[in-house]
N, CA, C and O atoms as CSV, one atom per row, in Angstrom:
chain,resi,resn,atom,element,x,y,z
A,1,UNK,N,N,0.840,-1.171,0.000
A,1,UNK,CA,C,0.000,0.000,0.000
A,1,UNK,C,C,0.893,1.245,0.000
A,1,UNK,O,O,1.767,1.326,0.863
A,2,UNK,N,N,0.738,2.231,-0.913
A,2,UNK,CA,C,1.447,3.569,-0.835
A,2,UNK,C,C,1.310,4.036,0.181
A,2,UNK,O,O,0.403,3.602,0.891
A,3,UNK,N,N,2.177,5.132,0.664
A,3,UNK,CA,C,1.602,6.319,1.447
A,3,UNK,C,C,2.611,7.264,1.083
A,3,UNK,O,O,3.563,7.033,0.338
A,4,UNK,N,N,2.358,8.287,1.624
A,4,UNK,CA,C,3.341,9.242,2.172
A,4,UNK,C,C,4.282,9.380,3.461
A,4,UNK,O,O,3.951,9.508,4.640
A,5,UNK,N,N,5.322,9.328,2.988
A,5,UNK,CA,C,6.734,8.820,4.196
A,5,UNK,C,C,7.009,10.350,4.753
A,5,UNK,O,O,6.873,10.722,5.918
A,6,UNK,N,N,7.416,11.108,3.668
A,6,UNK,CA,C,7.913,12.320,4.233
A,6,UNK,C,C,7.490,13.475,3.665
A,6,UNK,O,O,6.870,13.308,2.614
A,7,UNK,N,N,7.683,15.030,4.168
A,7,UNK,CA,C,7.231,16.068,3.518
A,7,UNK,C,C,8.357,17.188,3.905
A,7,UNK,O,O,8.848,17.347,5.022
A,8,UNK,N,N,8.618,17.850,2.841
A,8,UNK,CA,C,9.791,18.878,2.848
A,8,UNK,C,C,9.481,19.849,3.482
A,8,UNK,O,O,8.523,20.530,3.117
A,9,UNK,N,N,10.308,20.208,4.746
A,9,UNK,CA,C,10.079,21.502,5.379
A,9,UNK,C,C,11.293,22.454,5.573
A,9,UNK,O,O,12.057,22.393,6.537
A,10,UNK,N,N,11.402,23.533,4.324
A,10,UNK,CA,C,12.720,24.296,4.662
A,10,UNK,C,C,12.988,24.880,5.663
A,10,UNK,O,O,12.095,25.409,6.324
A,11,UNK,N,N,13.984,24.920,5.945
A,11,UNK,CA,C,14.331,25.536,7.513
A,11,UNK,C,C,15.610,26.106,7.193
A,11,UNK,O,O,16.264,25.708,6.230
A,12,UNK,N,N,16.040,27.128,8.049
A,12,UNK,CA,C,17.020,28.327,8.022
A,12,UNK,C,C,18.362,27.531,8.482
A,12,UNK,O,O,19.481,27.606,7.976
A,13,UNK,N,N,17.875,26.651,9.726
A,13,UNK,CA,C,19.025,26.195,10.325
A,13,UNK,C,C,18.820,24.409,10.937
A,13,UNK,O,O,17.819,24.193,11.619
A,14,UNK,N,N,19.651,23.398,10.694
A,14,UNK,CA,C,19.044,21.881,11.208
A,14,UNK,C,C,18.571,22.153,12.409
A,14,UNK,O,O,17.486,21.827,12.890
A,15,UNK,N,N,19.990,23.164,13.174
A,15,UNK,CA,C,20.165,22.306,14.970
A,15,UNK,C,C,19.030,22.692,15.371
A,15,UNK,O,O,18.256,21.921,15.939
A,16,UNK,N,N,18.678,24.306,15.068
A,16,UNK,CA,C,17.603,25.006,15.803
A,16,UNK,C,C,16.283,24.579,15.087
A,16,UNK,O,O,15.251,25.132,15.468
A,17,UNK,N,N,16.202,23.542,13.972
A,17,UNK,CA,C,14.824,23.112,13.780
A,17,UNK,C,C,14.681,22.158,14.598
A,17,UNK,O,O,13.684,22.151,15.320
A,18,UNK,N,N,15.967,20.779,14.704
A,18,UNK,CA,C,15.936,19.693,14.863
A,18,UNK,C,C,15.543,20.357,16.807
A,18,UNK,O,O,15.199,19.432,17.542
A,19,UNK,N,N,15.597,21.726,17.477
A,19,UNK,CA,C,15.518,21.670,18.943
A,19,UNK,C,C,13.804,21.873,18.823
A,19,UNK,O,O,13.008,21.311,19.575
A,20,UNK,N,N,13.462,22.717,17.812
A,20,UNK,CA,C,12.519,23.081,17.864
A,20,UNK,C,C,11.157,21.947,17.835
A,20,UNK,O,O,10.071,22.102,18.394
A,21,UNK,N,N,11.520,21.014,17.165
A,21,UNK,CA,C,10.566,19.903,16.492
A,21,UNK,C,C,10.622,18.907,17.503
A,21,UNK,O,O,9.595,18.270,17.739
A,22,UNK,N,N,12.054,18.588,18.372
A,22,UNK,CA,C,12.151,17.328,19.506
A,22,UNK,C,C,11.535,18.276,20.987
A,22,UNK,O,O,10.736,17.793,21.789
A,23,UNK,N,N,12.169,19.806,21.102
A,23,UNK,CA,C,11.963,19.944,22.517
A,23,UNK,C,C,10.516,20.614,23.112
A,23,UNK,O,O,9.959,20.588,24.210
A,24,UNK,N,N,10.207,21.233,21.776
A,24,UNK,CA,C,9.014,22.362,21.599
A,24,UNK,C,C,7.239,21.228,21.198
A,24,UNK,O,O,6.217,21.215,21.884
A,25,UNK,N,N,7.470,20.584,20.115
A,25,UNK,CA,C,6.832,19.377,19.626
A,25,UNK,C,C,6.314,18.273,19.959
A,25,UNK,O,O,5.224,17.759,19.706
A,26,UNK,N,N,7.982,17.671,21.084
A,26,UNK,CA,C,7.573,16.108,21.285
A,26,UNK,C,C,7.952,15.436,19.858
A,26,UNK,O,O,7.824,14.211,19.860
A,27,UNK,N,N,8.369,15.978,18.714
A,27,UNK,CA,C,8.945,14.673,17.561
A,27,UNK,C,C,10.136,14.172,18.278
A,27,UNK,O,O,10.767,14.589,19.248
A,28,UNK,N,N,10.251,13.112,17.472
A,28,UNK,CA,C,11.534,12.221,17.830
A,28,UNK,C,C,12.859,12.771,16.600
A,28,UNK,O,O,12.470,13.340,15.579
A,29,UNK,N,N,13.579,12.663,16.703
A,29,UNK,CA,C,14.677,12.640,15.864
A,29,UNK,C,C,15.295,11.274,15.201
A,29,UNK,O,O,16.234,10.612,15.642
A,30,UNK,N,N,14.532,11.035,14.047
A,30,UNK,CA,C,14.703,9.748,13.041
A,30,UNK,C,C,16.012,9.664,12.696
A,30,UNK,O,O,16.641,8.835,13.353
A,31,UNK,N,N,16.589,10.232,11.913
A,31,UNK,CA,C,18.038,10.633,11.050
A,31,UNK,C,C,18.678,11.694,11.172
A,31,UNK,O,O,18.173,12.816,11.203
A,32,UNK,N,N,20.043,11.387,11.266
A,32,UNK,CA,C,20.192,13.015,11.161
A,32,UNK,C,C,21.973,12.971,10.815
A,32,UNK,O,O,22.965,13.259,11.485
A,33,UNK,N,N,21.704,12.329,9.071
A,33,UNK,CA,C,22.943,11.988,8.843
A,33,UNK,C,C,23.931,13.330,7.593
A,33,UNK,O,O,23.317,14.144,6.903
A,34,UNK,N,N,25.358,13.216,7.615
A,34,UNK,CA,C,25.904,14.338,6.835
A,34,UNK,C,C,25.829,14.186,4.892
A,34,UNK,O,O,26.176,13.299,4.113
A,35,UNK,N,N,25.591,14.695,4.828
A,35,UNK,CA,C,25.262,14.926,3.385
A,35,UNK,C,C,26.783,15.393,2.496
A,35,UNK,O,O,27.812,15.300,3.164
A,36,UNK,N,N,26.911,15.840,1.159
A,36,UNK,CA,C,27.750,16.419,0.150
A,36,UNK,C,C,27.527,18.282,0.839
A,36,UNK,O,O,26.676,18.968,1.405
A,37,UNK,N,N,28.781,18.376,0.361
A,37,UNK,CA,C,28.599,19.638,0.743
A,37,UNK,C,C,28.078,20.618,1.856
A,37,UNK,O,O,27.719,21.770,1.610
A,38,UNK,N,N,28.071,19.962,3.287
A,38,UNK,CA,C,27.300,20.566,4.510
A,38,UNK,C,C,25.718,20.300,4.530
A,38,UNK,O,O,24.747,20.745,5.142
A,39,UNK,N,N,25.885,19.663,3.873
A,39,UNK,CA,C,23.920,19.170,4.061
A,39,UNK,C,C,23.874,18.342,4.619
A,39,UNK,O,O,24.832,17.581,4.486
A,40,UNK,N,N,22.779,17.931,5.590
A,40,UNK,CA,C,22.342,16.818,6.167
A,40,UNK,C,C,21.014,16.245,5.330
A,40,UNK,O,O,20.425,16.474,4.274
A,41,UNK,N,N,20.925,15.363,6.466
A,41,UNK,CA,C,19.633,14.137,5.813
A,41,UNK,C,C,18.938,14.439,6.964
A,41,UNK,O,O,19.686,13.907,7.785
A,42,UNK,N,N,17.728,15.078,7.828
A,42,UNK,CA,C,17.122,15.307,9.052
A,42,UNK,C,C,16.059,14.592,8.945
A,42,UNK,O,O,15.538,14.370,7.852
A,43,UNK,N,N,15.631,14.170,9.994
A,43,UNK,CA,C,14.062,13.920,10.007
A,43,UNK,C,C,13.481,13.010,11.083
A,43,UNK,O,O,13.908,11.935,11.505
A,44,UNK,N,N,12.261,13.802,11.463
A,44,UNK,CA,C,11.856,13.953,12.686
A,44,UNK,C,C,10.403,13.789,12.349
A,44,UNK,O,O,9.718,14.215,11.419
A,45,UNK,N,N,10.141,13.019,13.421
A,45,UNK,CA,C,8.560,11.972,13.349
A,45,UNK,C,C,7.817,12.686,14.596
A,45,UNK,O,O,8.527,13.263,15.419
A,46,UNK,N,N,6.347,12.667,14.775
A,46,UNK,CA,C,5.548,12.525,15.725
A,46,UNK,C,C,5.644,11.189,16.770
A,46,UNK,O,O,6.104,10.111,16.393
A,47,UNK,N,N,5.217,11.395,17.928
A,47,UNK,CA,C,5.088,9.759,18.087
A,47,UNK,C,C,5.849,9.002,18.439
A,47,UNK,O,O,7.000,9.430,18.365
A,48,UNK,N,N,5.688,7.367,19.058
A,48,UNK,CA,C,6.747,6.662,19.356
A,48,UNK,C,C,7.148,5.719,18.151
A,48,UNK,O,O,8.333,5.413,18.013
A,49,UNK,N,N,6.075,5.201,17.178
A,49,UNK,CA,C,6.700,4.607,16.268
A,49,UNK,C,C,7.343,4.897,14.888
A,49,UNK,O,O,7.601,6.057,14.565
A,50,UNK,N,N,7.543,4.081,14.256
A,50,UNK,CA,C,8.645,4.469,12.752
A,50,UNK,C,C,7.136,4.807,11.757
A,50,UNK,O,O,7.334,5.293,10.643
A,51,UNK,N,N,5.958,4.589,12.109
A,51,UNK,CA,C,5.162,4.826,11.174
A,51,UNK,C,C,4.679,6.509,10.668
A,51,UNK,O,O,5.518,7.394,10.842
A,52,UNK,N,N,3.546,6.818,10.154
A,52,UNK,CA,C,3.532,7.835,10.131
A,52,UNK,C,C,4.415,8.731,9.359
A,52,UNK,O,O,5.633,8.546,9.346
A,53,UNK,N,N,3.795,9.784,8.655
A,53,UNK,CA,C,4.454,10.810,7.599
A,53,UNK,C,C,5.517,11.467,8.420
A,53,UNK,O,O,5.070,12.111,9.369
A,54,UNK,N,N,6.521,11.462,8.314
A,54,UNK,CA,C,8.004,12.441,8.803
A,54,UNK,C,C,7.978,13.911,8.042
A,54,UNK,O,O,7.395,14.321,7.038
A,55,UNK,N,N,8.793,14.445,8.900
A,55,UNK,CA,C,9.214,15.902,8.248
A,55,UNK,C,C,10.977,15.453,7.659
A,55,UNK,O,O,11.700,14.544,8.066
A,56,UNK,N,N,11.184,16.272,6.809
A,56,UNK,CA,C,12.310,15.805,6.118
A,56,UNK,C,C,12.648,17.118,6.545
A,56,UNK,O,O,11.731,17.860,6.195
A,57,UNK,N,N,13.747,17.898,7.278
A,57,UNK,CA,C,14.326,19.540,7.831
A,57,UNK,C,C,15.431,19.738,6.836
A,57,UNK,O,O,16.617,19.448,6.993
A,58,UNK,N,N,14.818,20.315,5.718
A,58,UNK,CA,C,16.045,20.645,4.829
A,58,UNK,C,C,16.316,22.249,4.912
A,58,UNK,O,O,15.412,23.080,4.990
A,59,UNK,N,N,17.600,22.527,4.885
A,59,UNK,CA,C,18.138,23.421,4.748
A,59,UNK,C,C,18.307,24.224,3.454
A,59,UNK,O,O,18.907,23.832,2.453
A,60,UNK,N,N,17.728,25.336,3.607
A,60,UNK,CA,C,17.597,26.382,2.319
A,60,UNK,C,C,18.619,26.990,1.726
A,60,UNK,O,O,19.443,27.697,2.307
A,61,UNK,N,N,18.591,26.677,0.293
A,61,UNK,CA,C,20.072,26.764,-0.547
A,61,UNK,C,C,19.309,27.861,-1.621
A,61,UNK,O,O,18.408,27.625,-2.426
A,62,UNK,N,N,19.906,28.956,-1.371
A,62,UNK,CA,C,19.875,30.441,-2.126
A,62,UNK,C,C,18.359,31.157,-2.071
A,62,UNK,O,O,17.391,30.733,-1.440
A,63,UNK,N,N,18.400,31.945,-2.619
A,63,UNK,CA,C,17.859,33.008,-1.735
A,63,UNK,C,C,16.166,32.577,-2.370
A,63,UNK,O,O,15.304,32.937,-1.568
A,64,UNK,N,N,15.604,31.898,-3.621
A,64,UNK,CA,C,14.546,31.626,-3.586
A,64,UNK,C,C,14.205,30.135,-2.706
A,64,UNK,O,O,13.046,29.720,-2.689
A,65,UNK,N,N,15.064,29.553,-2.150
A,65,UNK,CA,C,14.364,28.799,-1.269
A,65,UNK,C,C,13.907,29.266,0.465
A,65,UNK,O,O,13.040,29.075,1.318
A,66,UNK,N,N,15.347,30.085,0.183
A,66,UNK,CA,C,15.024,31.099,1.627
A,66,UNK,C,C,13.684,31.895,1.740
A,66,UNK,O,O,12.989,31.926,2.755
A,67,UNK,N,N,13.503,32.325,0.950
A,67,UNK,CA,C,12.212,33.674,0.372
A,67,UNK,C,C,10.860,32.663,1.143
A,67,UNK,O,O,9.873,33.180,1.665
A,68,UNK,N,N,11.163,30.778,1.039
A,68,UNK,CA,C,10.107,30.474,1.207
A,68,UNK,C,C,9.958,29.800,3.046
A,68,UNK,O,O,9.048,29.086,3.469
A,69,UNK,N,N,10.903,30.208,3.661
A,69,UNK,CA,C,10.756,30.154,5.008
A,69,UNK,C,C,10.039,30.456,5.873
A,69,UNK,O,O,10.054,31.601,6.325
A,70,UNK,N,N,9.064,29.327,6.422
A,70,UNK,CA,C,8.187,30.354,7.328
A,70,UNK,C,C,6.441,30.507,6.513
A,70,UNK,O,O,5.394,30.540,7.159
A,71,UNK,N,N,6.551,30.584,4.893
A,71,UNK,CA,C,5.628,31.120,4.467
A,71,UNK,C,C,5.359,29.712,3.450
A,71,UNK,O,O,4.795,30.154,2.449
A,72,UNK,N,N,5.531,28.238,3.310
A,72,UNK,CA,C,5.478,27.093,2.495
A,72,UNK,C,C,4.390,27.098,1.797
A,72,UNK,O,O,4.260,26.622,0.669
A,73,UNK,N,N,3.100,27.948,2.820
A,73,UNK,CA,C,1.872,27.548,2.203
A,73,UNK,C,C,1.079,28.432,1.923
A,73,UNK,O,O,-0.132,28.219,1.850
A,74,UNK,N,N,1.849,30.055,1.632
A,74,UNK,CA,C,0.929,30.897,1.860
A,74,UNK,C,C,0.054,31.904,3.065
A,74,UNK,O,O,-0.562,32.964,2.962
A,75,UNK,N,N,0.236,31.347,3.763
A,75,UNK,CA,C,-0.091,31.892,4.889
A,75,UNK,C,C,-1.220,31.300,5.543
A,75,UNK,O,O,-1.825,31.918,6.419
A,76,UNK,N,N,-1.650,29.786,5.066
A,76,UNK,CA,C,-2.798,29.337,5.126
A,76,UNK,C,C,-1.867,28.157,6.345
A,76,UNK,O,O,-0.674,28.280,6.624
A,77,UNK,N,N,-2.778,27.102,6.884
A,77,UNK,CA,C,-2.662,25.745,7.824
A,77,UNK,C,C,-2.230,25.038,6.591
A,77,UNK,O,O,-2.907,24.646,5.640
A,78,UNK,N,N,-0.834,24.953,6.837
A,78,UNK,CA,C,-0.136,23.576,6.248
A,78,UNK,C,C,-0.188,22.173,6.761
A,78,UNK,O,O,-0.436,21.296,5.934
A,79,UNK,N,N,-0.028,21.903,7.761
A,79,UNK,CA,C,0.680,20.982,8.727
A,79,UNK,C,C,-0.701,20.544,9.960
A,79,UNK,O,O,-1.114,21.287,10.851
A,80,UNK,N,N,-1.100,19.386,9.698
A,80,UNK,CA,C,-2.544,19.432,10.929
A,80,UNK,C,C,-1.218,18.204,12.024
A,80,UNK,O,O,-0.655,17.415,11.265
A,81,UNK,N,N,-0.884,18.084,13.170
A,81,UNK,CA,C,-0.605,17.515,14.273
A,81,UNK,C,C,-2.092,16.739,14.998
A,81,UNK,O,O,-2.774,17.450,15.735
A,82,UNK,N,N,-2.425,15.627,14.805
A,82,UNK,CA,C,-2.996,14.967,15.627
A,82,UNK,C,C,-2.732,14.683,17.199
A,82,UNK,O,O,-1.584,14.531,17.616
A,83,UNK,N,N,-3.477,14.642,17.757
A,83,UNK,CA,C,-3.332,14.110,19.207
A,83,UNK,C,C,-4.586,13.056,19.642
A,83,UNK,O,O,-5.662,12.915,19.060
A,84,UNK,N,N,-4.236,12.560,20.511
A,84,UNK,CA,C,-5.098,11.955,21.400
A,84,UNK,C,C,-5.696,12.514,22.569
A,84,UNK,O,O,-6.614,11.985,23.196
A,85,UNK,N,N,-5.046,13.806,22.894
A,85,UNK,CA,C,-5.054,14.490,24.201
A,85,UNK,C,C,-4.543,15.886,23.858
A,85,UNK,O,O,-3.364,16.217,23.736
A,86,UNK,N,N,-5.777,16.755,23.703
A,86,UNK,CA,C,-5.380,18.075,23.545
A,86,UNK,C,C,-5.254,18.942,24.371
A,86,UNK,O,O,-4.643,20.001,24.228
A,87,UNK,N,N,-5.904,18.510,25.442
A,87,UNK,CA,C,-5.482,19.696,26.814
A,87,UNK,C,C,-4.202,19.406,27.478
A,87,UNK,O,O,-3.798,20.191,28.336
A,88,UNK,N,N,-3.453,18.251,27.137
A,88,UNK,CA,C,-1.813,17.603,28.000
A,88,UNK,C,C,-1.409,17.952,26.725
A,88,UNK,O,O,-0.292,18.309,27.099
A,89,UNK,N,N,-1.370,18.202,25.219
A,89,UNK,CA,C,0.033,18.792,24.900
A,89,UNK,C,C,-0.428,19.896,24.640
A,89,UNK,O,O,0.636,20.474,24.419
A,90,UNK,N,N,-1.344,20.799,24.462
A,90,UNK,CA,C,-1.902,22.223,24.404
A,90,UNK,C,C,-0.739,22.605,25.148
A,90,UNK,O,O,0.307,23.064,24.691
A,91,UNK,N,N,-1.148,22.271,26.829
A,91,UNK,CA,C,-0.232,22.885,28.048
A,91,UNK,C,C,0.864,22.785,27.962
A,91,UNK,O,O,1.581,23.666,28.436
A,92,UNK,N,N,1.592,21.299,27.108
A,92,UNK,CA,C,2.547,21.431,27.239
A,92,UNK,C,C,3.673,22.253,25.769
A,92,UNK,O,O,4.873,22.442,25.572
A,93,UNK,N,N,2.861,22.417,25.319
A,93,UNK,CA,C,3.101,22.821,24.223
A,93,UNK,C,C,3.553,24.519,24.473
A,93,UNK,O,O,4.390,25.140,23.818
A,94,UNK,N,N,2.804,24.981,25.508
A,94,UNK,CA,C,3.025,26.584,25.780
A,94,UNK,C,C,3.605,26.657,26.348
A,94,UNK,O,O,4.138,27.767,26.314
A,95,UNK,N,N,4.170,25.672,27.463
A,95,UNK,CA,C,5.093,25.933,28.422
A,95,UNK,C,C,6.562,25.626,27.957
A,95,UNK,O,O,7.573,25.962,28.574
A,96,UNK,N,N,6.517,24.864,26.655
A,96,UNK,CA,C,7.741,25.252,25.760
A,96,UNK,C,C,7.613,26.004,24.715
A,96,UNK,O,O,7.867,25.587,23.585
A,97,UNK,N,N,7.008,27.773,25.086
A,97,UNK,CA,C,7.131,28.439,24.565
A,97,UNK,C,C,6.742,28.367,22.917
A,97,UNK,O,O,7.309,29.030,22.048
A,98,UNK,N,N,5.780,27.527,22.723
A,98,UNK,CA,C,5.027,27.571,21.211
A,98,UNK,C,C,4.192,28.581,21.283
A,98,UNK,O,O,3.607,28.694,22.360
A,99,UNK,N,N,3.928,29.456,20.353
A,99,UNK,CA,C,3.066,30.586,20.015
A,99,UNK,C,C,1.715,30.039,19.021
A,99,UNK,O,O,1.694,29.659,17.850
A,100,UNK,N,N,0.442,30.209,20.218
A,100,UNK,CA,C,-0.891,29.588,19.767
A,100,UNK,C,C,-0.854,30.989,19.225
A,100,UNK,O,O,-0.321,31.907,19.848
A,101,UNK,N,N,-1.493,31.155,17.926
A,101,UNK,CA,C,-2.289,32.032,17.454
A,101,UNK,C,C,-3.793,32.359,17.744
A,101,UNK,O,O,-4.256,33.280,17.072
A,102,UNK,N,N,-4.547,31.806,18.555
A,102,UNK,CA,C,-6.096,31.802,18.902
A,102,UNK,C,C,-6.152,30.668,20.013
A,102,UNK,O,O,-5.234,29.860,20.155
A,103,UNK,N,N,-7.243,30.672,20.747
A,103,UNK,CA,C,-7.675,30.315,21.626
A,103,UNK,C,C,-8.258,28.663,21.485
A,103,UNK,O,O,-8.710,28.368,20.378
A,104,UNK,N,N,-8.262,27.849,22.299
A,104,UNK,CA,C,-8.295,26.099,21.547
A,104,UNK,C,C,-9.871,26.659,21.329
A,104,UNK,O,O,-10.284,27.637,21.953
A,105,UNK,N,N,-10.699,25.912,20.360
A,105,UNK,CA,C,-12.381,25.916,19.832
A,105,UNK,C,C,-12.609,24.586,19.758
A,105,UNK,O,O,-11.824,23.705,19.408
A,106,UNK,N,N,-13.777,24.494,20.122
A,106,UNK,CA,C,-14.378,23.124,20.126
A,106,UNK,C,C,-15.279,22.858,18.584
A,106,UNK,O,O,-16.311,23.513,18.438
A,107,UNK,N,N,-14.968,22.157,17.777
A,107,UNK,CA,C,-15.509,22.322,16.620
A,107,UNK,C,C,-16.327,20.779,16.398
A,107,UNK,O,O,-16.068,19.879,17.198
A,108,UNK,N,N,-17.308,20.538,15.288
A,108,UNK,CA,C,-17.969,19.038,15.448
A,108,UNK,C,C,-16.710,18.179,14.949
A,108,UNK,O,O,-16.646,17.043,15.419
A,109,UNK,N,N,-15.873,18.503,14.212
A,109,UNK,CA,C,-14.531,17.652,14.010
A,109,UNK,C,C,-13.941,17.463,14.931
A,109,UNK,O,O,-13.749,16.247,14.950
A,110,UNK,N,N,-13.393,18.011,15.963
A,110,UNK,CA,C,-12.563,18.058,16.965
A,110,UNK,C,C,-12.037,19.357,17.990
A,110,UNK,O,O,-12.491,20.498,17.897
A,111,UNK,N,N,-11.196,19.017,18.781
A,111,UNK,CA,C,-10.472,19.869,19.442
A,111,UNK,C,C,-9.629,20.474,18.685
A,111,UNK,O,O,-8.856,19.668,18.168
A,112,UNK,N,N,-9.276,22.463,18.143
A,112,UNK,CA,C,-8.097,22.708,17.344
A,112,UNK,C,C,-7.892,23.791,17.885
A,112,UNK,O,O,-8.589,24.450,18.656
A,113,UNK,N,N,-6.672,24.003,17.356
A,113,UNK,CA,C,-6.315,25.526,17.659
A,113,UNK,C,C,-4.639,25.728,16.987
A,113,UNK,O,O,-3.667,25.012,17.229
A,114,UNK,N,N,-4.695,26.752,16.227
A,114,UNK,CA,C,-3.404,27.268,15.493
A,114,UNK,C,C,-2.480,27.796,15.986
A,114,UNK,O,O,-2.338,28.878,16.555
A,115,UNK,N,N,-1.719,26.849,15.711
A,115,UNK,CA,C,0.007,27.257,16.282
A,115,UNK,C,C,1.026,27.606,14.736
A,115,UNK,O,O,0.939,27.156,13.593
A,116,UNK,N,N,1.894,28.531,15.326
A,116,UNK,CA,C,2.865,28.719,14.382
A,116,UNK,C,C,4.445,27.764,14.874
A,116,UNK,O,O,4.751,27.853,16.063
A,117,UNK,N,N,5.219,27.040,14.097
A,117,UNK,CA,C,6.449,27.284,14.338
A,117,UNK,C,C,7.273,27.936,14.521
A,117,UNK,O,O,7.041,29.118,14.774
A,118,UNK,N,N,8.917,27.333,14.460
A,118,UNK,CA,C,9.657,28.544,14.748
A,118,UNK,C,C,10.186,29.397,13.442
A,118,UNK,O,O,11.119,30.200,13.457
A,119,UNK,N,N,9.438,29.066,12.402
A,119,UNK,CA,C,9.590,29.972,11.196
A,119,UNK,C,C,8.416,30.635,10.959
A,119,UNK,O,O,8.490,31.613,10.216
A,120,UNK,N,N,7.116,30.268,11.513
A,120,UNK,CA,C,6.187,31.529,11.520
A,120,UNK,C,C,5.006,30.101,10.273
A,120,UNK,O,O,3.995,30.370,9.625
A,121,UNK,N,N,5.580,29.000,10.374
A,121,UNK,CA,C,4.548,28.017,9.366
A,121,UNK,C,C,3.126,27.849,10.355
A,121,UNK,O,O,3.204,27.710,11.576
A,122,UNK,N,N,1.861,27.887,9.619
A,122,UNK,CA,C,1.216,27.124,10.249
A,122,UNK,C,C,0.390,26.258,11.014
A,122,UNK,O,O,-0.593,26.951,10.750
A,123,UNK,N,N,0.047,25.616,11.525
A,123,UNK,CA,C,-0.393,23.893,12.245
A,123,UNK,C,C,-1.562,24.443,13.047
A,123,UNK,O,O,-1.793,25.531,13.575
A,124,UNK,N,N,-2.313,23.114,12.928
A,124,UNK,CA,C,-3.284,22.927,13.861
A,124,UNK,C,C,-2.989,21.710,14.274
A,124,UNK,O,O,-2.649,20.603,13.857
A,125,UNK,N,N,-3.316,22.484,15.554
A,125,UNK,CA,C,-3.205,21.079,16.898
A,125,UNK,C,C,-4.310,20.331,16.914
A,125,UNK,O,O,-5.167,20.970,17.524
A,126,UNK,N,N,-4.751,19.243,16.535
A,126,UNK,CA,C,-6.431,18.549,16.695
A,126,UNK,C,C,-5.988,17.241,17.345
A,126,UNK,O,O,-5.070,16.437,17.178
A,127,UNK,N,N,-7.237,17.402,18.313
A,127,UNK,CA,C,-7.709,16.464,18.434
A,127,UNK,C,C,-9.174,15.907,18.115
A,127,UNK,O,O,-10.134,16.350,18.746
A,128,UNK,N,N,-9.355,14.796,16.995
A,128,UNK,CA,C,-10.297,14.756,16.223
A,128,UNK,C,C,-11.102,13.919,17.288
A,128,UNK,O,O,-10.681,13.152,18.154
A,129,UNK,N,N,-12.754,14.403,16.872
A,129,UNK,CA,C,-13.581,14.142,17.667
A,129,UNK,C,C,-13.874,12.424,17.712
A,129,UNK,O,O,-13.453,11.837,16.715
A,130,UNK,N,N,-14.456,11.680,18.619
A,130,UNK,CA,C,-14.804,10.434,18.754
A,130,UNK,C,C,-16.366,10.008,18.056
A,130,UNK,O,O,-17.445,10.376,18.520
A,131,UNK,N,N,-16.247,9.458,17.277
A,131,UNK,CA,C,-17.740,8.486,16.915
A,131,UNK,C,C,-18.337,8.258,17.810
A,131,UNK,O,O,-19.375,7.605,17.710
């Protein structure tokens, strides 16, 4: 069965994505091997297992990949983060200094509320509602 393994997320810098995504997040740190030329191979999962879509933390090479830092999607929710428990990483999520953009809403889909990264991308936190 196909899926989707990974999704490209440019970033300015590895270390300070790779702190941002393990300490701020809760991802794990999958890979994080040296590449040609100062590039790495990054990538960082939700979660305890190997399953699930990864972020691939690539580093931005000249100035139109830079231009797209922060802004991947327009200015729209790129990135949805599932949970099981939105009020234990909500909290914990602020107390490592993540910037909610709005207040959590209770919607018939679920628990959400918009967070930015540390490039300004971004995410909703859901927790999707129960049948």
């Amino acid at each position: 069965m196909a899926h989707i393994a990974l999704v490209t997320l440019v970033v300015d810098d590895y270390d300070e994505a790779i702190r941002f995504y393990t300490d701020a997040l809760g991802f794990r740190l999958v890979e994080d091997a040296p590449r040609p030329e100062g590039a790495r191979w990054v990538v960082v999962r939700p979660g305890e297992g190997q399953e699930g879509t990864g972020l691939l933390l690539a580093r931005a090479k000249g100035d139109a990949q830079r231009a797209r830092i922060g802004d991947q999607t327009g200015g729209r929710v790129g990135f949805f983060l599932h949970t099981d428990d939105f009020a234990r990483d909500h909290a914990r999520m602020l107390a490592a200094g993540v910037t909610f953009l709005e207040e959590p809403r209770h919607e018939p889909y679920g628990s959400v509320a918009v967070f930015q990264d540390l490039y300004g991308n971004r995410w909703d936190l859901l927790q999707p509602a129960t049948a």
